[in-house]
Phi, psi and omega in degrees: 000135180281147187211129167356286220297300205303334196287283153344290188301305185268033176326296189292318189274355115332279177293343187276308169107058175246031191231155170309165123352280199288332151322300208281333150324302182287342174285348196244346164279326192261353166296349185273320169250014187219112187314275168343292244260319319153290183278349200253340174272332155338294170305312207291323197278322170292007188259320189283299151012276205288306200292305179258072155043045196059004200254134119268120177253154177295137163294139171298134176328304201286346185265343198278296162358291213280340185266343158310299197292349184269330194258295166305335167302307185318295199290339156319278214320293185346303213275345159311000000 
């Protein structure tokens, strides 16, 4: 079963459509039921979007990096 922290860590390989069949099932279930989790891939995908001219390009490792961790900080901070 997928849990908020796995969503976050397979943000990016998510959106890129780089996850197995059965993963991106379970990430999509749980994307269904889980608000938080749901608006933050949302904004990220309308942000990468909007940023390319409507085009989604794979992110550079080091940006892909900074933003799990900009993202895992957040969602700490949040759930303290």
């Amino acid at each position: 079963m997928v849990n908020c922290k796995d969503c976050l860590k397979d943000l990016s390989e998510y959106l890129e459509g780089c996850l197995d069949d059965e993963l991106r099932r379970e990430l999509q279930a749980h994307l269904n039921g889980c608000h938080h989790c749901k608006v933050i891939f949302d904004t990220t995908r309308k942000t990468v979007e909007l940023y390319c001219d409507g085009r989604v390009f794979p992110l550079p490792d080091n940006v892909r990096l900074r933003l799990h961790s900009a993202l895992r900080r957040r969602w700490e901070k949040k759930r303290a």
